[in-house]
VEXDREN-2710 file (C-alpha; in Angstrom, 1 decimal):
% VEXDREN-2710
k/r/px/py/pz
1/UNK/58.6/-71.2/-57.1
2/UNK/61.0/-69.5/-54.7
3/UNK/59.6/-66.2/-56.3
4/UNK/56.1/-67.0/-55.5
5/UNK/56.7/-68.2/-52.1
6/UNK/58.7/-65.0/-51.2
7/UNK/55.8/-62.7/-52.3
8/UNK/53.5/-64.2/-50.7
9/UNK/55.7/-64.3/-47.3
10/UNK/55.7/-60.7/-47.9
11/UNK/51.8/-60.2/-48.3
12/UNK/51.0/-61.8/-45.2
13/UNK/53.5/-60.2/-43.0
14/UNK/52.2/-56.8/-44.6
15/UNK/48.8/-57.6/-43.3
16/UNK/49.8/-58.9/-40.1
17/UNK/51.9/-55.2/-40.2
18/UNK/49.0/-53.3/-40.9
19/UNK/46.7/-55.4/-38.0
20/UNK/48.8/-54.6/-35.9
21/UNK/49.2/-51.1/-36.7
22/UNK/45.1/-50.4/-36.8
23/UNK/45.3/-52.3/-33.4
24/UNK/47.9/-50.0/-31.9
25/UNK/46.5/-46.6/-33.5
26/UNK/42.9/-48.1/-31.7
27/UNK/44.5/-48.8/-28.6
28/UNK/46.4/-45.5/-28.7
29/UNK/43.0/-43.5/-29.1
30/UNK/41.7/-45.9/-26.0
31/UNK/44.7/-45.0/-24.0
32/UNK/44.5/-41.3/-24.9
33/UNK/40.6/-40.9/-24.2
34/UNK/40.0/-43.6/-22.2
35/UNK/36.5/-45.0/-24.5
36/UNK/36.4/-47.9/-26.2
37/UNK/33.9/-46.5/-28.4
38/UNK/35.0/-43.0/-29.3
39/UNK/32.7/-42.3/-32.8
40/UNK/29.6/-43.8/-34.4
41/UNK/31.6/-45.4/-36.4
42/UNK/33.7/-47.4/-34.0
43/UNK/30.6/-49.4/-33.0
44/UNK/27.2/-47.1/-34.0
45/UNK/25.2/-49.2/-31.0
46/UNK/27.6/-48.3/-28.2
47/UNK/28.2/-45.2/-29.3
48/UNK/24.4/-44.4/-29.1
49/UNK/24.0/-45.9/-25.7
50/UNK/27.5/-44.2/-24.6
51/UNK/26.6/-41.1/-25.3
52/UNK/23.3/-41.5/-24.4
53/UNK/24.5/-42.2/-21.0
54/UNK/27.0/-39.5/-20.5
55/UNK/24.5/-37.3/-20.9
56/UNK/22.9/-39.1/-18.5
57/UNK/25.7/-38.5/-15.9
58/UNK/25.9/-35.0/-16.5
59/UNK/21.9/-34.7/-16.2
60/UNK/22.6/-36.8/-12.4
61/UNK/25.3/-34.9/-11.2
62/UNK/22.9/-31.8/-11.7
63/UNK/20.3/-33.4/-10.0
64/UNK/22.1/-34.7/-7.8
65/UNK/24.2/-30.6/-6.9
66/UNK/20.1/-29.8/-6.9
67/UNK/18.9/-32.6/-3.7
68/UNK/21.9/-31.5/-2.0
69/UNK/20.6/-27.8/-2.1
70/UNK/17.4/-28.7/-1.1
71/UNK/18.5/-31.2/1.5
72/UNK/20.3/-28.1/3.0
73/UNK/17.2/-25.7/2.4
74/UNK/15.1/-28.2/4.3
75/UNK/17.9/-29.3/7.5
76/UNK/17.9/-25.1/7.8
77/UNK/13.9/-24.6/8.4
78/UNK/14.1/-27.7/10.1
79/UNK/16.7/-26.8/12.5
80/UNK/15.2/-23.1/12.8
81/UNK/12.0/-25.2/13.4
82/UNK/13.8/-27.2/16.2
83/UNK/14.7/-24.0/18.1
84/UNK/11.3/-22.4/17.4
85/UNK/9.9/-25.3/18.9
86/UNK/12.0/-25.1/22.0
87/UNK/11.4/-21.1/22.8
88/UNK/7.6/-21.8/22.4
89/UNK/8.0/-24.4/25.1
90/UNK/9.9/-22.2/27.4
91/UNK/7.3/-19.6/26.6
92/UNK/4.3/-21.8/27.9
93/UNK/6.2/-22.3/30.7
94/UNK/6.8/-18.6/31.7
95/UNK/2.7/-18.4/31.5
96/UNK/1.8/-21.2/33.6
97/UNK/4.4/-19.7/36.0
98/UNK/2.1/-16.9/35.7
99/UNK/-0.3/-18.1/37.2
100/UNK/0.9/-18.8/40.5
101/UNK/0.0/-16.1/43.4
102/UNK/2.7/-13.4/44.1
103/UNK/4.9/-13.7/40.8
104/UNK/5.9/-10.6/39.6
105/UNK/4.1/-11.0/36.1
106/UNK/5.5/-7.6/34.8
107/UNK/8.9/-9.6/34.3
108/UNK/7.4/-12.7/33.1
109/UNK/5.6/-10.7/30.7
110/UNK/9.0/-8.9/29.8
111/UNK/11.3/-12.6/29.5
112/UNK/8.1/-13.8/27.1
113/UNK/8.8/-10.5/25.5
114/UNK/12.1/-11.0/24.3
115/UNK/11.6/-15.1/23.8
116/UNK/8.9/-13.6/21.2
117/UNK/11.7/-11.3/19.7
118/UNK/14.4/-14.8/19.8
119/UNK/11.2/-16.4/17.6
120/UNK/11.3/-13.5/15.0
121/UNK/15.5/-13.4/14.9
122/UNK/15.0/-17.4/14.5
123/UNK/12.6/-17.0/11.2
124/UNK/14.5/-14.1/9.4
125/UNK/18.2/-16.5/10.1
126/UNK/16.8/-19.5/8.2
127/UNK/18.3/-18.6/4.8
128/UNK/19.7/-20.4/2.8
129/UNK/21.2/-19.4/-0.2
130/UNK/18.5/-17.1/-0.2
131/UNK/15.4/-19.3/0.9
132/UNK/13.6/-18.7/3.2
133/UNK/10.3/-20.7/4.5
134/UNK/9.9/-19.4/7.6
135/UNK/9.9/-15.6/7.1
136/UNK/8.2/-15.0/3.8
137/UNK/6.6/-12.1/1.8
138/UNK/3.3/-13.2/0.2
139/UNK/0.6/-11.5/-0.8
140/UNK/-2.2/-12.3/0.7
141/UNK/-0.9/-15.8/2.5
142/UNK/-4.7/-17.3/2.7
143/UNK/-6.2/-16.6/-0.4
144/UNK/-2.7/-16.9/-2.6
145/UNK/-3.3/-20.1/-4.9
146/UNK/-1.1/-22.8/-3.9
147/UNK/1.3/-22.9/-6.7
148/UNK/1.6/-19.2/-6.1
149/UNK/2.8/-19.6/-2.0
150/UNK/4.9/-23.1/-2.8
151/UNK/8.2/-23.7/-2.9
152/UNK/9.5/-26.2/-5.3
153/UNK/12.5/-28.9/-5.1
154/UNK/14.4/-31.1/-7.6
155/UNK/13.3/-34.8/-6.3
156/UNK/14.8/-36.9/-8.9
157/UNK/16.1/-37.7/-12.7
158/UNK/13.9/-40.3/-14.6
159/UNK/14.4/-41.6/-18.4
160/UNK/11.3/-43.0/-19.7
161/UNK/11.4/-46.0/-21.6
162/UNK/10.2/-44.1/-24.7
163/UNK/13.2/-42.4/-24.3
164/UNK/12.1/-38.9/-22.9
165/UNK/13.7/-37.8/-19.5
166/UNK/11.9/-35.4/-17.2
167/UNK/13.2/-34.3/-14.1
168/UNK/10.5/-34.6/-10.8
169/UNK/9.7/-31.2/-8.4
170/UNK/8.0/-32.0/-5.2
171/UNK/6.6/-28.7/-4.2
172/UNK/6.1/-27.3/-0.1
173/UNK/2.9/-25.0/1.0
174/UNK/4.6/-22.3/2.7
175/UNK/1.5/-21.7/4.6
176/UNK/2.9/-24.7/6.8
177/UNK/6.0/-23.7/7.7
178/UNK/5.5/-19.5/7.5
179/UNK/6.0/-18.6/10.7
180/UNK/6.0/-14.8/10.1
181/UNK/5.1/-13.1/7.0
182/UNK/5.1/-9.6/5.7
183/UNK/1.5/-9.2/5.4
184/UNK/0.4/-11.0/8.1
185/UNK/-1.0/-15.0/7.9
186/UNK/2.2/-16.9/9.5
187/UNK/1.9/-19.3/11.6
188/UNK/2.9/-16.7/14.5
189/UNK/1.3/-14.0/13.5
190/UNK/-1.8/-12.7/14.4
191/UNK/-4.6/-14.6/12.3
192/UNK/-6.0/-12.3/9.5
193/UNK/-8.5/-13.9/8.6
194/UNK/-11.3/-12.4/11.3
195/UNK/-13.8/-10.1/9.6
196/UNK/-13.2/-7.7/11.9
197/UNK/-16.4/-5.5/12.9
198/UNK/-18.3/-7.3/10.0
199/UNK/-19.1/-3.7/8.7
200/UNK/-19.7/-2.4/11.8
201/UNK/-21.8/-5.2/13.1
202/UNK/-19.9/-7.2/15.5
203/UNK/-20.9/-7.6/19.1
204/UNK/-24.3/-5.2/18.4
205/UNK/-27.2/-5.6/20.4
206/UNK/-29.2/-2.5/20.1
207/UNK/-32.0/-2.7/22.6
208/UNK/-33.4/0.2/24.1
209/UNK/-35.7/0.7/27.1
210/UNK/-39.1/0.1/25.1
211/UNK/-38.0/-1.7/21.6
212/UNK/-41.9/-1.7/21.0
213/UNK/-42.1/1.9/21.0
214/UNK/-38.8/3.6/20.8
215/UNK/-38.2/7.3/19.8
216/UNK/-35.4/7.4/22.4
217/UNK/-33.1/10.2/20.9
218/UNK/-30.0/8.3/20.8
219/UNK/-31.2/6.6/17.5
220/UNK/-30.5/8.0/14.4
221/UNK/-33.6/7.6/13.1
222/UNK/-36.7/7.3/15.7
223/UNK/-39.2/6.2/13.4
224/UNK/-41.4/9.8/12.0
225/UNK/-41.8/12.7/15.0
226/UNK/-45.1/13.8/15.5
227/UNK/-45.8/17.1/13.4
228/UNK/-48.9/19.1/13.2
229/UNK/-48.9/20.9/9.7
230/UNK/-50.6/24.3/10.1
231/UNK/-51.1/27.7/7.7
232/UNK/-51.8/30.8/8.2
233/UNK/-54.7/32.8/7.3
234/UNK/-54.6/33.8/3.5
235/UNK/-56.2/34.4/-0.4
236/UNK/-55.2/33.3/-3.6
237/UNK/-53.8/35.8/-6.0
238/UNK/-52.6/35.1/-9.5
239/UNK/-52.4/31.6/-8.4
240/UNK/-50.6/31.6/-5.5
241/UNK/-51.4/31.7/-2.0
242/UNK/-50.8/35.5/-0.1
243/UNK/-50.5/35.4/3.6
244/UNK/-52.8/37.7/5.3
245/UNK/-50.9/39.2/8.3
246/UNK/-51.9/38.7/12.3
247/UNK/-51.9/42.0/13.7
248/UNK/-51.9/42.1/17.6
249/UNK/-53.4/44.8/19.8
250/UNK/-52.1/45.1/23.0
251/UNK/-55.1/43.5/24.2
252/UNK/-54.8/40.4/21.7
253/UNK/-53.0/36.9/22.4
254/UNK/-53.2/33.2/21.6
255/UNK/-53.0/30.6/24.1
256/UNK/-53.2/26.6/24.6
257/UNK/-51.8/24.1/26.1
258/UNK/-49.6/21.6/24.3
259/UNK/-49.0/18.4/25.3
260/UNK/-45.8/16.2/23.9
261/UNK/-44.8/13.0/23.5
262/UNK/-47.5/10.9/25.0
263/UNK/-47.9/7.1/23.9
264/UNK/-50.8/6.3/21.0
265/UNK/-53.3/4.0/22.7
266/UNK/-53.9/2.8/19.2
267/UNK/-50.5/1.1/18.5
268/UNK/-51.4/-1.7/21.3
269/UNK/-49.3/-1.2/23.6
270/UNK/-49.3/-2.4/27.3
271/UNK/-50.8/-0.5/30.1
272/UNK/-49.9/2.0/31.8
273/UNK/-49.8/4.3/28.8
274/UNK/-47.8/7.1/29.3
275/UNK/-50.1/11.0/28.4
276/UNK/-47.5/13.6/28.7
277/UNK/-48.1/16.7/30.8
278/UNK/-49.6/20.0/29.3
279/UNK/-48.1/23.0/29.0
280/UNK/-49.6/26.4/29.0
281/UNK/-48.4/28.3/26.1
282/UNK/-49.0/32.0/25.6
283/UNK/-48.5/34.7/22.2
284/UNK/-49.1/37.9/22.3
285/UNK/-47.6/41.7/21.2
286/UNK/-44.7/42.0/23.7
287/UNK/-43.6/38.7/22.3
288/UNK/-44.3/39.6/19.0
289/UNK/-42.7/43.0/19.0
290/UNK/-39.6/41.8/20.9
291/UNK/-39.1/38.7/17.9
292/UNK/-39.8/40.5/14.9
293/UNK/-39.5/44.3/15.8
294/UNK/-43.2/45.0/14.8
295/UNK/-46.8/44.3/16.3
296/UNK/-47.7/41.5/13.1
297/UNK/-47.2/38.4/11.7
298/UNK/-46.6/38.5/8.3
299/UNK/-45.7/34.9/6.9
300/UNK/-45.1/31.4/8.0
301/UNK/-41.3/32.0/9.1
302/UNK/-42.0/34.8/11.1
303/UNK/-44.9/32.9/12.9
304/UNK/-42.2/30.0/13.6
305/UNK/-40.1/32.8/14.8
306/UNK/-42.5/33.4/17.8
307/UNK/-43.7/30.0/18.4
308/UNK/-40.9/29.0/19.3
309/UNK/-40.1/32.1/21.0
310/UNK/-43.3/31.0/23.0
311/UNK/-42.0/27.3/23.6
312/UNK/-39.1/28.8/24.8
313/UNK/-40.6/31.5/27.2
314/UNK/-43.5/27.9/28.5
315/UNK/-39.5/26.4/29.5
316/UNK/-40.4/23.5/26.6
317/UNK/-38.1/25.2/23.6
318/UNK/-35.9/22.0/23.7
319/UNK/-39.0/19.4/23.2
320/UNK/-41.2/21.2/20.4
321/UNK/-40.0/23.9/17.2
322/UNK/-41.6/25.2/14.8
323/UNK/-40.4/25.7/11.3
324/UNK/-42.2/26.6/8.1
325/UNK/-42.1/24.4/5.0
326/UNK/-40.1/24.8/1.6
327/UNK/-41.2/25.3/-2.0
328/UNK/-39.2/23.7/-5.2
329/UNK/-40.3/25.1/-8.1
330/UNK/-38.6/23.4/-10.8
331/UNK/-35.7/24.8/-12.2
332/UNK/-35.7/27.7/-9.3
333/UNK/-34.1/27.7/-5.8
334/UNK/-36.4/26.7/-3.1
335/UNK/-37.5/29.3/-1.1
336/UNK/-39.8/29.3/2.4
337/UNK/-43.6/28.8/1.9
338/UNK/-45.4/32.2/3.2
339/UNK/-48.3/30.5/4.2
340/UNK/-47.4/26.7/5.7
341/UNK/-45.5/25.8/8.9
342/UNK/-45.4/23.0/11.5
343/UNK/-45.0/22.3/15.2
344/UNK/-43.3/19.3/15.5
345/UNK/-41.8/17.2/18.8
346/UNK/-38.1/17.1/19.0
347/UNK/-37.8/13.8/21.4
348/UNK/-36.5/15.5/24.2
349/UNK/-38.7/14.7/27.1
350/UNK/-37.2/11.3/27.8
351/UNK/-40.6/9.9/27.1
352/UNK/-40.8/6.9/24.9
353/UNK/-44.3/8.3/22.7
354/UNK/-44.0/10.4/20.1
355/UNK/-46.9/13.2/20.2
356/UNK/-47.6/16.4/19.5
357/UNK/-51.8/17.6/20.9
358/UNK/-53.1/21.4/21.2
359/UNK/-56.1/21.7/23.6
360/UNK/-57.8/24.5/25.4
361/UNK/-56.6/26.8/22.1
362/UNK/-58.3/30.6/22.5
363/UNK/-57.6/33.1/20.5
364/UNK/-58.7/36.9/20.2
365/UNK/-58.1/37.2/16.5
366/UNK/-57.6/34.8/13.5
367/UNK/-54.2/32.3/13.3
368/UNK/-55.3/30.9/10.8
369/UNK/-55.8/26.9/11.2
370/UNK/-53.7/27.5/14.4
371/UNK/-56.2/25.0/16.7
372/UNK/-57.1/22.3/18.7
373/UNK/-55.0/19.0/17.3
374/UNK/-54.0/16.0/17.9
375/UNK/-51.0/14.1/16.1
376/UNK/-49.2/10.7/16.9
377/UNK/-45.7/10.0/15.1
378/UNK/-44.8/6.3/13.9
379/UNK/-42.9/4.0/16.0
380/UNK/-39.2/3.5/14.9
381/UNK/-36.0/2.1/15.7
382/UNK/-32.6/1.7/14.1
383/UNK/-29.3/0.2/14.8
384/UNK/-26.5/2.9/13.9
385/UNK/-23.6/1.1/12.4
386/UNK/-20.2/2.8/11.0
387/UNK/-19.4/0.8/8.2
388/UNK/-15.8/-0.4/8.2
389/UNK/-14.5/-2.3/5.1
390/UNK/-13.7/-6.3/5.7
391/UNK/-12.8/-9.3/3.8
392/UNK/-13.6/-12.9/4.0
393/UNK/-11.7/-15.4/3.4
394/UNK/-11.8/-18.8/1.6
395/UNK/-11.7/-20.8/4.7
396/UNK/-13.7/-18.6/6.5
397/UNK/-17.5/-17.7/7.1
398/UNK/-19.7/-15.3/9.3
399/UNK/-22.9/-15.7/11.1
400/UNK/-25.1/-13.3/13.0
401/UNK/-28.5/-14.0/14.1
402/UNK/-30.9/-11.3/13.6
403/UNK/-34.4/-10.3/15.3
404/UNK/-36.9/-6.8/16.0
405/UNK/-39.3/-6.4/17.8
406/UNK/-38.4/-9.7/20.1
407/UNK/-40.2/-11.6/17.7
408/UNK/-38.5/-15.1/16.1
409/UNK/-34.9/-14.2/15.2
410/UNK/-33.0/-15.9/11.8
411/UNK/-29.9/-16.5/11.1
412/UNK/-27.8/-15.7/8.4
413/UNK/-24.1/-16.9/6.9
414/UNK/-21.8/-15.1/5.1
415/UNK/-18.9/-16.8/3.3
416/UNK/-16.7/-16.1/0.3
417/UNK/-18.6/-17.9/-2.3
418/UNK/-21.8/-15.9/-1.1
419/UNK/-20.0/-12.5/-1.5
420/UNK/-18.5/-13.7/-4.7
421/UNK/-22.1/-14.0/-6.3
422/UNK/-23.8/-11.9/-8.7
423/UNK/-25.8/-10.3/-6.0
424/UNK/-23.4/-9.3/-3.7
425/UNK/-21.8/-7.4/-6.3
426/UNK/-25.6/-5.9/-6.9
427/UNK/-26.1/-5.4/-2.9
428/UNK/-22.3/-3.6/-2.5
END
């Protein structure tokens, strides 16, 4: 009985032994690493949320390093802001001080001058770690998709309740706080976005002194010059047409008078009608012999030749020419007709009609259909424009009104979406 009760003594104080050994080797681990719940198996449910939540803390104290470098980024725009703001306001000071009688505005004009340059060295000094919002370099500023020209921050840590964590941007539009940027676009730089001479077309109004019947020289095209086609005398042979030459005695000549320029009664416009003045015009050997070096006319460019020696010699060589025509016969070079010429008004006199007449014509021998005529040109104007490349923006659109002939004008717009179309591309 003593036996058993020993034994048993011993049991118990074994256990207690080992209790108290687990319980020591447990609160050793506790004391050397500070958890409670050190492994899955110590408790599985703490040690889920445990380590659930020291990932957590890491995650946060990233996040949290990540606000404090975006706090920063935005106290140093802010700031550079701040001083921005304060040199603008000294600069609107320095031009309403300009406007007082006897300043010396060439010194205003230099202090704004360097408070513009304090402006510049304020944008390019708001770095931080390398940010910069106020002096930037992007392409294209206004047209740049947002997410492209944004600047994003760290704005918080969140765990779902399914369990998922995401961290939260908020991102800025650097196209509110650029104040200069590379390309142009910032908030103090010059504005971009103007179409510039809209291809040529800004601030035109082409008017000249009789828009209803202009052939005013300046114009680069004044509608078609008057022209009277003419040929000399000839026959056919093997098909084509041979010149007969003019041959001039010293007794022979050609004259008429020629009138240019004079306005067509039949185009309807207003009294008085301007007629031109004739001018006598005389050909004979001496001019023929000192043009071409012999006493004939042999084709249509030597004829030319001494018309317009004539016009020349009448003091009207400016106003009127004469020029023979071309033939193209395909697959061959062109080459002068023989036979064909013109006399055509070169919009000289100053006069707004375009005509060319022949009256009085005498002559002593055959010129062929060289005669009395009569020939108005067609009324024209144009506006010259030098076309100069341009872009428009998103935000931006351009209207011009347009009218001829002082009748009813229209207007037109012009905007990004319209140039983005299917036809524009077929119109460029």
């Amino acid at each position: 009985m003593t036996s058993l009760i020993t034994n048993t003594s011993a049991a118990v104080a074994l256990l207690t032994l080992r209790s108290v050994n687990s319980k020591l080797h447990d609160t050793q681990t506790r004391v050397s690493t500070g958890l409670r719940v050190e492994k899955a198996s110590d408790n599985a449910a703490y040690w889920s949320i445990a380590t659930t939540m020291r990932s957590d803390r890491a995650a946060v104290a990233a996040v949290s390093d990540a606000l404090g470098m975006a706090a920063a980024e935005v106290d140093t725009a802010y700031e550079a802001m701040e001083q921005t703001g304060t040199v603008l306001s000294q600069i609107k000071a320095k031009l309403a001080a300009a406007t007082e009688n006897g300043v010396d505005k060439a010194k205003i004009q230099d202090e704004i001058a360097q408070l513009v340059a304090q402006t510049v060295t304020i944008a390019k000094s708001a770095s931080f770690n390398g940010v910069n919002w106020l002096n930037t370099d992007i392409h294209d500023l206004y047209e740049a998709d947002p997410m492209d020209r944004s600047a994003s921050l760290v704005s918080s840590f969140v765990r779902n309740a399914d369990g998922t964590v995401k961290v939260d941007m908020m991102s800025l539009d650097q196209i509110m706080t650029s104040l200069y940027n590379k390309e142009g676009g910032g908030i103090l730089d010059g504005d971009p976005r103007s179409p510039l001479t809209i291809g040529g077309m800004r601030g035109e109004n082409y008017v000249t002194t009789d828009i209803t019947n202009d052939y005013l020289a300046d114009n680069s095209w004044r509608g078609a010059a008057a022209t009277i086609s003419n040929s000399l005398p000839f026959h056919i042979a093997s098909g084509q047409n041979i010149p007969d030459a003019i041959v001039f005695s010293s007794t022979d000549k050609i004259t008429f008078d020629i009138t240019l320029d004079g306005d067509d009664p039949s185009q309807g416009l207003s009294a008085p009608l301007i007629t031109g003045a004739p001018v006598a015009v005389t050909v004979n050997q001496a001019l023929v012999i000192s043009k071409l070096g012999k006493a004939s006319i042999s084709n249509a460019t030597e004829m030319s030749t001494v018309l317009n020696a004539a016009f020349t010699a009448a003091g009207i060589g400016t106003r009127v020419s004469a020029a023979h025509g071309w033939l193209y016969p395909i697959g061959a070079p062109a080459y002068p007709d023989p036979v064909n010429y013109s006399i055509t008004t070169t919009e000289q006199t100053g006069l707004n009609g375009s005509q060319v007449q022949i009256t009085n014509f005498s002559s002593t021998l055959n010129a062929g259909t060289l005669g009395n005529a009569n020939t108005y040109g067609l009324r024209g104007s144009t506006m010259p424009l030098e076309f100069t490349p341009f872009k428009i923006y998103r935000d931006v659109s351009l209207d011009f009104t347009f009218g001829v002939n002082g009748e009813a004008t229209e207007t037109h717009t012009w905007d990004n979406r319209a140039a983005r179309s299917p036809q524009a591309n077929f119109i460029r």
